[in-house]
C-alpha positions as CSV (number, residue, x, y, z in Angstrom):
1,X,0.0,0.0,0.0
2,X,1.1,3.5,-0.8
3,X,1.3,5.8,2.2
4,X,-0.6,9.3,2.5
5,X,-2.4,8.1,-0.9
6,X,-5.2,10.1,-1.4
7,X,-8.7,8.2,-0.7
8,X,-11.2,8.8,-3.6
9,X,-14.4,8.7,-3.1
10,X,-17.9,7.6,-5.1
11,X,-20.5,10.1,-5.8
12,X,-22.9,7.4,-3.9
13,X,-20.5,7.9,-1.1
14,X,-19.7,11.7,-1.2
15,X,-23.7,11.8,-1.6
16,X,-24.6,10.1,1.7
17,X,-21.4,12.1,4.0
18,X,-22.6,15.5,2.7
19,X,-26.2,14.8,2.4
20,X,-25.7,16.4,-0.7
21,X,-28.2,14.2,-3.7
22,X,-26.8,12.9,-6.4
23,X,-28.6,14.9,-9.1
24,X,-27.3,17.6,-6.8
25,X,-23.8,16.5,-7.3
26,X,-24.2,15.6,-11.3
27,X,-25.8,19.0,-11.8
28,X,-22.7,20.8,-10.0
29,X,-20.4,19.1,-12.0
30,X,-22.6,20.2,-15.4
31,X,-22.3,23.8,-13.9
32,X,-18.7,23.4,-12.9
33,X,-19.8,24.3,-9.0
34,X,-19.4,22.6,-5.8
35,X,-16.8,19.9,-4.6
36,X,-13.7,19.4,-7.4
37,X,-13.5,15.9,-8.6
38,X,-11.5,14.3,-11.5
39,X,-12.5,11.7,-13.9
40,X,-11.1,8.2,-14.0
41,X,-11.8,6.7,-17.8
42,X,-16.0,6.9,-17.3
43,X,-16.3,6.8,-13.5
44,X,-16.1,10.3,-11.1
45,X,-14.6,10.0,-8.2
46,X,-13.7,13.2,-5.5
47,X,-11.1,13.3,-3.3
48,X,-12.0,12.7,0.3
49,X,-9.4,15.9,1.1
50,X,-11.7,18.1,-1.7
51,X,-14.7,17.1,0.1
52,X,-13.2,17.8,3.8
53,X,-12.4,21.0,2.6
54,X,-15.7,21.7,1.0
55,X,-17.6,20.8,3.9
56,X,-15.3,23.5,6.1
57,X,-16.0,26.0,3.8
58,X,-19.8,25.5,4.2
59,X,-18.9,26.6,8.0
60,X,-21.4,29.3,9.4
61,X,-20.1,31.4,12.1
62,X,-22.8,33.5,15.0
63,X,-22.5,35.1,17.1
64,X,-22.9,33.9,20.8
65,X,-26.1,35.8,22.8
């Protein structure tokens, strides 16, 4: 096994961590929106870093009452 490899991710997978559909996902990629992913011959697969990241960035910050 290589080590710090990058783990790729299915858009079935991706779909059920971000709660994100997959039409959702399909229509971001038509768009060229949302998470990155790259294209292995037919299949898309994202990177699990990509979708870390893109769930941080969703972050909201308040204010504490």
């Amino acid at each position: 096994m290589i080590k710090n490899f990058p783990k790729y991710l299915t858009e079935r997978e991706v779909s059920e961590y971000t709660r994100i559909g997959m039409k959702t996902l399909q229509q971001h990629r038509w768009k060229n929106t949302g998470i990155p992913y790259h294209k292995f011959g037919g299949t898309v697969r994202y990177s699990e870093e990509d979708v870390l990241q893109y769930m941080k960035n969703c972050r909201v910050e308040t204010e504490i009452a």
